[in-house]
C-alpha positions as CSV (number, residue, x, y, z in Angstrom):
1,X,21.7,114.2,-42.8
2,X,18.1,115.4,-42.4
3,X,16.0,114.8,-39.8
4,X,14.1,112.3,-41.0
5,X,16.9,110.1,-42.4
6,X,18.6,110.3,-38.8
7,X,15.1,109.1,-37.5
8,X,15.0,105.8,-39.3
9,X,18.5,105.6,-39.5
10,X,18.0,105.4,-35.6
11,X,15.1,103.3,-35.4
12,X,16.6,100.8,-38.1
13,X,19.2,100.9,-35.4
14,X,17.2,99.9,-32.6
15,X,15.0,97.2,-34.7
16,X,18.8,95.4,-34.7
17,X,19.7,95.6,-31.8
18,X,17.0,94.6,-30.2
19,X,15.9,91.9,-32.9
20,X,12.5,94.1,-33.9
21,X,10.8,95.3,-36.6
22,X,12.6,99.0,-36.7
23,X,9.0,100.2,-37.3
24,X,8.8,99.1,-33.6
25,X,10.3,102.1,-33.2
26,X,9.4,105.2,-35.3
27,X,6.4,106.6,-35.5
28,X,6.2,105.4,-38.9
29,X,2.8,102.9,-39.8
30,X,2.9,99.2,-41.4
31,X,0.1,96.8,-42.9
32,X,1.2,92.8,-42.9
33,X,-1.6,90.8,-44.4
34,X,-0.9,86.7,-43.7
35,X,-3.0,84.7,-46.6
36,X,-5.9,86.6,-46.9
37,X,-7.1,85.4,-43.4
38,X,-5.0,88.4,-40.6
39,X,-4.1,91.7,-40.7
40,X,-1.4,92.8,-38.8
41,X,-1.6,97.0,-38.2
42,X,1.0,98.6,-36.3
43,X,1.5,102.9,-36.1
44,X,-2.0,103.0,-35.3
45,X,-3.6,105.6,-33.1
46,X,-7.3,104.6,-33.1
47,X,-10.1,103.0,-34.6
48,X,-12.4,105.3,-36.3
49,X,-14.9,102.6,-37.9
50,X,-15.6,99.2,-36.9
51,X,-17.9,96.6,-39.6
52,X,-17.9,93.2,-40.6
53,X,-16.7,94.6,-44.0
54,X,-14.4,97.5,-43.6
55,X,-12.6,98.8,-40.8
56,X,-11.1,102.0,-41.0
57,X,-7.8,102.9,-38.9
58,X,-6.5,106.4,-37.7
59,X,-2.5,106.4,-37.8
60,X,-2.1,110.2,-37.7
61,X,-1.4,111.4,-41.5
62,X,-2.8,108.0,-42.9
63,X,-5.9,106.6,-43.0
64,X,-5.8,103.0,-42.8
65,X,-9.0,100.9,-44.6
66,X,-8.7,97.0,-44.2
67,X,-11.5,94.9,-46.5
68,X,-13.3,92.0,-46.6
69,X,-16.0,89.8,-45.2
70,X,-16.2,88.8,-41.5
71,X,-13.8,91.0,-40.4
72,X,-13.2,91.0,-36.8
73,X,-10.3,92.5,-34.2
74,X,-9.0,89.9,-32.3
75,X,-6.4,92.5,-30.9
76,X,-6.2,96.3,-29.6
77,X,-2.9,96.7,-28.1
78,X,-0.6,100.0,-27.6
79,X,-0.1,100.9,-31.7
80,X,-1.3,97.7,-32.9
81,X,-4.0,96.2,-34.4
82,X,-4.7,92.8,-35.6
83,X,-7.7,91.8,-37.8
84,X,-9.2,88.6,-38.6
85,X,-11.6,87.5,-41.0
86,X,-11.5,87.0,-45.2
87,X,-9.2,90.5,-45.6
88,X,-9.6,91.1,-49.4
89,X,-7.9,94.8,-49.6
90,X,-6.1,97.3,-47.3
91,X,-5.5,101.2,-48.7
92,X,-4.0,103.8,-47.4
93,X,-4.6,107.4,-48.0
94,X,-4.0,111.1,-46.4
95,X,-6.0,111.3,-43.4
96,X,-8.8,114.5,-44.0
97,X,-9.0,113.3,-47.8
């Protein structure tokens, strides 16, 4: 098994046993957007830009852009980011692109 099977064999483990989202623990990123109206980021590392439109997220080899209007971050915890406002788009891309 390579490496990175064994990884989220291990963390899909631990997401059961310890009734969690297995991205909970991998170092693995994850966008959840609830009706148009929150954003829930977790594998984050940083914030790189902050606006009312777009907020741009570092999670090491991705780069994380949520859209919208009234955007707003109602919470910066450990890996996780949670954005509120009209979110009308998310992308991902290669971080350095």
């Amino acid at each position: 098994m390579r490496k990175s099977r064994l990884k989220d064999a291990i963390a899909s483990f631990a997401g059961d046993l310890f009734e969690a989202p297995s991205d909970d623990f991998s170092s693995g990123w994850s966008v959840t957007v609830t009706d148009g109206a929150e954003a829930y980021v977790r594998g984050c590392l940083g914030i790189l830009s902050y606006g009312e439109d777009e907020i741009a997220i570092d999670a090491g080899d991705v780069l994380i852009r949520v859209g919208g209007s009234g955007l707003d971050i109602v919470r910066y915890a450990e890996r996780e980011i949670v954005v509120r406002g009209r979110v009308a788009s998310f992308s991902a891309e290669a971080a350095g692109c």
